[in-house]
N, CA, C and O atoms as a Tinker XYZ file with bonds, in Angstrom:
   224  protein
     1  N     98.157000  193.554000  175.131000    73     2
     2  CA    99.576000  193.800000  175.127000    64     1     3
     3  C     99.979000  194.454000  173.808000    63     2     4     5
     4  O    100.680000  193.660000  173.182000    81     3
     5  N     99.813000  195.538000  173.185000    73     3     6
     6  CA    99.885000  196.134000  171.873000    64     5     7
     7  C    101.517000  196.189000  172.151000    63     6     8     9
     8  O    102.033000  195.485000  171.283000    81     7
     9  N    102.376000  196.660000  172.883000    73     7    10
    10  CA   103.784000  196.899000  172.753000    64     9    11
    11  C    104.379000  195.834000  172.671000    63    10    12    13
    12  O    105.502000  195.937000  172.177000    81    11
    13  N    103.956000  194.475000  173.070000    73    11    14
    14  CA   104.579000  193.595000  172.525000    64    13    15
    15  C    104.402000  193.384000  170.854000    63    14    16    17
    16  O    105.244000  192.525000  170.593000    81    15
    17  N    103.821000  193.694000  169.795000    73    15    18
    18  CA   103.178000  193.390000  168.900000    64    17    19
    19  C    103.326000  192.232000  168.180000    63    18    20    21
    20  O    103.915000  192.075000  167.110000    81    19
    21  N    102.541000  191.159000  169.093000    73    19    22
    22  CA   102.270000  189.879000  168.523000    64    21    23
    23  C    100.395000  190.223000  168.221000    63    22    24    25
    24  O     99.491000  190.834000  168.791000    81    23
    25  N    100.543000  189.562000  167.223000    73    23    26
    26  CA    99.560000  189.319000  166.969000    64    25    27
    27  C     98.295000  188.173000  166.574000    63    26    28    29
    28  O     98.655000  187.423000  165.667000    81    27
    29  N     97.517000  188.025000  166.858000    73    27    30
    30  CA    96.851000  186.287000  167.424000    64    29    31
    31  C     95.785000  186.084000  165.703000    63    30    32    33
    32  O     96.088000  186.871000  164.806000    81    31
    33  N     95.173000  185.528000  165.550000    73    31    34
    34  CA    94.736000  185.389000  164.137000    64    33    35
    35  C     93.962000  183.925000  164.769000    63    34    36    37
    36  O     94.553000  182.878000  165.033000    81    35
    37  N     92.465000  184.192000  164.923000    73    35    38
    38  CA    91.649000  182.878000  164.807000    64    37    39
    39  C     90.612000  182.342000  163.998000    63    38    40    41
    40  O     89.589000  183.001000  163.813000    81    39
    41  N     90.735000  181.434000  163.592000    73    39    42
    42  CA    89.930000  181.299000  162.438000    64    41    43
    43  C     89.137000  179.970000  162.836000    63    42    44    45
    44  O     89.804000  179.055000  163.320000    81    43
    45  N     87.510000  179.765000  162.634000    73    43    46
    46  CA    86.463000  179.553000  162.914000    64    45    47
    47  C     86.037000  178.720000  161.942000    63    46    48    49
    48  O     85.774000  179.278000  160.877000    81    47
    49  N     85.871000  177.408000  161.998000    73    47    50
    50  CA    84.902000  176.754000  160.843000    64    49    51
    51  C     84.723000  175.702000  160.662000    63    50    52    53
    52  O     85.567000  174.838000  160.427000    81    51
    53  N     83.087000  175.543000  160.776000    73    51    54
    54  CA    82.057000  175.002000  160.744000    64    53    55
    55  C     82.026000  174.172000  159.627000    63    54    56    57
    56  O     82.080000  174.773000  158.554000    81    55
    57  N     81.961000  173.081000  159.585000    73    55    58
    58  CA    82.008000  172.123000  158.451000    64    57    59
    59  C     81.196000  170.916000  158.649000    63    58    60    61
    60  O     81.245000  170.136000  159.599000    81    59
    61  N     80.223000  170.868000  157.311000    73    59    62
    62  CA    79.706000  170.081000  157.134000    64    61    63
    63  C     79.495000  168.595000  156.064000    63    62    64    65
    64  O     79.162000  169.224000  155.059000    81    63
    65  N     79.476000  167.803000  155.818000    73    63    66
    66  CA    79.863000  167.315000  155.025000    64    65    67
    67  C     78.687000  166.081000  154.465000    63    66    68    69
    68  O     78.045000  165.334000  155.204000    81    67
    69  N     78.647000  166.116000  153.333000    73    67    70
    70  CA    77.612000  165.187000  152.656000    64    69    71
    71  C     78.057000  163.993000  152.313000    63    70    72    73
    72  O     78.538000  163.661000  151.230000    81    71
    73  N     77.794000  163.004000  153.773000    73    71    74
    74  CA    78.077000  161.570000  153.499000    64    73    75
    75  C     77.194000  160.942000  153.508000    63    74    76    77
    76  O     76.270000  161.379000  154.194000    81    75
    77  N     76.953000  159.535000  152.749000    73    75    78
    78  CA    75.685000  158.812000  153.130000    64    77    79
    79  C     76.034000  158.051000  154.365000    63    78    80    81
    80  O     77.119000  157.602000  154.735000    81    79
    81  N     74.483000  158.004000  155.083000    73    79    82
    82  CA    74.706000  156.903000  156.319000    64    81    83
    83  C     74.632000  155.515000  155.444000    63    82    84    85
    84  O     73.882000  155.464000  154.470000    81    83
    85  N     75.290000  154.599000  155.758000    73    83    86
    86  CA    75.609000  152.995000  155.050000    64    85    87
    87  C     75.302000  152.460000  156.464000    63    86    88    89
    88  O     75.964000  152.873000  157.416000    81    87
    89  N     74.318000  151.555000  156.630000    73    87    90
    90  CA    74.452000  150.718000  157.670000    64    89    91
    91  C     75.514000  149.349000  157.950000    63    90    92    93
    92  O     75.424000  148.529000  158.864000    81    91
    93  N     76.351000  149.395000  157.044000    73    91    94
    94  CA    77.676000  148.553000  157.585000    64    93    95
    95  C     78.663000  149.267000  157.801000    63    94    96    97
    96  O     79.804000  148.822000  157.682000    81    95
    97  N     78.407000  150.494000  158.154000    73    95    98
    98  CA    79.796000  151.266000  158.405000    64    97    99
    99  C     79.036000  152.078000  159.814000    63    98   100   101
   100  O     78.024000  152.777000  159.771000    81    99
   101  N     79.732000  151.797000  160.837000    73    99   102
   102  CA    79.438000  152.471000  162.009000    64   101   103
   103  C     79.413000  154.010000  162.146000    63   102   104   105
   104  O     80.403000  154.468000  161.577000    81   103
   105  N     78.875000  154.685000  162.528000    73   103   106
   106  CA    79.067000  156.026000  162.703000    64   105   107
   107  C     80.057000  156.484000  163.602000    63   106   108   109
   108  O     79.965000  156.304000  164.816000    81   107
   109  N     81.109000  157.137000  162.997000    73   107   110
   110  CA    82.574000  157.634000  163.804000    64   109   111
   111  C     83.362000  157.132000  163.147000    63   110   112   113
   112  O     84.480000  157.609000  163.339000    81   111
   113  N     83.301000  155.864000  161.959000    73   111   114
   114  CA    84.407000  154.844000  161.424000    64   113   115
   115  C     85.222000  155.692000  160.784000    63   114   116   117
   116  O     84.702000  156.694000  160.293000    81   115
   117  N     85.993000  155.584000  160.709000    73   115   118
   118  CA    87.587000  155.837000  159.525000    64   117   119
   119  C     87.490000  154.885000  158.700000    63   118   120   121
   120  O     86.360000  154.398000  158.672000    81   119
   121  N     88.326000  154.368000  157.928000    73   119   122
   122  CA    88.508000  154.102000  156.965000    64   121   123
   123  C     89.017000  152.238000  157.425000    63   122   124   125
   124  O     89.846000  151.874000  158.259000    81   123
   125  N     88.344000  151.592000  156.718000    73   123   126
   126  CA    88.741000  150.383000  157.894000    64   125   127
   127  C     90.123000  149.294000  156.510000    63   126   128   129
   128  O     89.974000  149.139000  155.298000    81   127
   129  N     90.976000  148.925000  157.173000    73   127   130
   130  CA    92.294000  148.930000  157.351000    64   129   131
   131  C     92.592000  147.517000  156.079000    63   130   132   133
   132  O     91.802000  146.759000  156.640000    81   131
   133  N     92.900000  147.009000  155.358000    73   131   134
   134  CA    93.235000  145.841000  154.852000    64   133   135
   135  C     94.082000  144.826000  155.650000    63   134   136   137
   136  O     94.143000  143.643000  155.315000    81   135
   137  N     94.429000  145.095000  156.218000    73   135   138
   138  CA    95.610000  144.601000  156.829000    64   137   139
   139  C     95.626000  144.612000  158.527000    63   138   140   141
   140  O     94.895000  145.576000  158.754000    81   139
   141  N     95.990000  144.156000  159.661000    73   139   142
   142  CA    95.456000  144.329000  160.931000    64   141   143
   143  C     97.107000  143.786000  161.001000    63   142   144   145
   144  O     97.538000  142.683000  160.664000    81   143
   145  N     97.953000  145.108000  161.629000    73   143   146
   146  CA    99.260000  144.580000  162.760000    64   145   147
   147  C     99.507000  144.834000  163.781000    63   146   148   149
   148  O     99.408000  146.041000  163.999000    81   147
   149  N     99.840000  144.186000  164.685000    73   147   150
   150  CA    99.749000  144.523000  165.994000    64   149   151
   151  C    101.092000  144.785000  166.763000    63   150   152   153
   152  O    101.953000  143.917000  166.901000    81   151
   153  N    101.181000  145.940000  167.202000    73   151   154
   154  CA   101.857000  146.140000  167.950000    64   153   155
   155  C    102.529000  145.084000  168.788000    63   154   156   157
   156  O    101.960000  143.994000  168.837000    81   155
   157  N    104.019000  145.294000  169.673000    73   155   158
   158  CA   104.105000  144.426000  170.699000    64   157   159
   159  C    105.147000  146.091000  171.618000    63   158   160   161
   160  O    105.758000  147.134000  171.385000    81   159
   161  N    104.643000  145.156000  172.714000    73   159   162
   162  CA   105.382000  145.325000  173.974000    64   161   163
   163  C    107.056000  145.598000  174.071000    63   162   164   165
   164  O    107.655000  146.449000  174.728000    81   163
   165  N    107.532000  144.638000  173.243000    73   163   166
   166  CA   109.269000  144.829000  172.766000    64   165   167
   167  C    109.494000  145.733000  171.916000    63   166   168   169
   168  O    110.561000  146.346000  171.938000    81   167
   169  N    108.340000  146.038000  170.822000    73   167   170
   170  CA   108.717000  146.873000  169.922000    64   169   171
   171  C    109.145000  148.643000  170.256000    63   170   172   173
   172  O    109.917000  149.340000  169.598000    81   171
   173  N    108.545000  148.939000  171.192000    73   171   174
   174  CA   108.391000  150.363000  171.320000    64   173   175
   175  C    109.634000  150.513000  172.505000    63   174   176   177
   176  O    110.143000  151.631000  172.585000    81   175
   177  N    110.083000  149.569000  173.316000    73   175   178
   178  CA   111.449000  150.230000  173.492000    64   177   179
   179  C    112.743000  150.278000  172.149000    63   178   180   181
   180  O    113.507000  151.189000  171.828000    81   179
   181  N    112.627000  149.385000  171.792000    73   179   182
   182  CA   113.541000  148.892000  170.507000    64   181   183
   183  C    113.335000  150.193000  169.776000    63   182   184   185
   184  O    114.282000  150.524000  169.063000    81   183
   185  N    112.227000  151.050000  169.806000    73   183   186
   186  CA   112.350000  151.960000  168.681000    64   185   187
   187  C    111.934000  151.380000  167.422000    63   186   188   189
   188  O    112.410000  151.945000  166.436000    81   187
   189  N    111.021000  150.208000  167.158000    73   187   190
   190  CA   110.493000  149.200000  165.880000    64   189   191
   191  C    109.511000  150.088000  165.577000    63   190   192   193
   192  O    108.948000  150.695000  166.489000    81   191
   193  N    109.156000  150.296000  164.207000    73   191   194
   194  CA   108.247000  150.070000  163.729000    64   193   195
   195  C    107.532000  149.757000  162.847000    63   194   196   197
   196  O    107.510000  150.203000  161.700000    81   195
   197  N    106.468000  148.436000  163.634000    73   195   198
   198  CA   106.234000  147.494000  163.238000    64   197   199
   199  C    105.176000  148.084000  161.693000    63   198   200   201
   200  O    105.333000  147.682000  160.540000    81   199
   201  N    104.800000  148.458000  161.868000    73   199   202
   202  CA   103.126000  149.131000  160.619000    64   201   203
   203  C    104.360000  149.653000  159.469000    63   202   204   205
   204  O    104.179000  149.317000  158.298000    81   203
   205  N    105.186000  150.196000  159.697000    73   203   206
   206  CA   106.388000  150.456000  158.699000    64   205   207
   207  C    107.108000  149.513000  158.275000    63   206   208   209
   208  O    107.377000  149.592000  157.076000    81   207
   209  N    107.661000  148.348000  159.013000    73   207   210
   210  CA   107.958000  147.076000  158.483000    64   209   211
   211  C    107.289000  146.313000  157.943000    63   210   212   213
   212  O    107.758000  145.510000  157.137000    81   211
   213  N    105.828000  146.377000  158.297000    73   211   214
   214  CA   105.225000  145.267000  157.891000    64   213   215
   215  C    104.982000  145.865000  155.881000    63   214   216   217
   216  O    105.051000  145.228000  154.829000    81   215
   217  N    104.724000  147.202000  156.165000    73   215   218
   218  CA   104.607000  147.550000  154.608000    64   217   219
   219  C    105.696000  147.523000  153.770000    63   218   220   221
   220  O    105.600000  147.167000  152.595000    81   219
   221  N    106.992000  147.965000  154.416000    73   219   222
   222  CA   108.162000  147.725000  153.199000    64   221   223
   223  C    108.194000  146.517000  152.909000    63   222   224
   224  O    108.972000  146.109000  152.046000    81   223
């Protein structure tokens, strides 16, 4: 479509990264949490949130 002139821009990349494997840390883990809050069922109609309350 040149007469429209949009133009698209993709960019490609391959990344690798130098971590050690630790056998107490699972492979796929994030970053594991200090703190564990749990959601509820009431909260998410209410519009709560709870992970934001619990930190202020």
């Amino acid at each position: 479509m040149p007469n429209t002139q949009i133009r698209l821009k993709f960019s490609i990349i391959d990344l690798d990264q130098d971590v050690r494997v630790l056998p107490i840390i699972p492979r796929g883990r994030g970053v594991i949490p200090d703190y564990t809050v749990k959601e509820t069922k009431e909260s998410f109609p209410r519009n709560h949130d709870t992970v934001l309350n619990f930190t202020l």
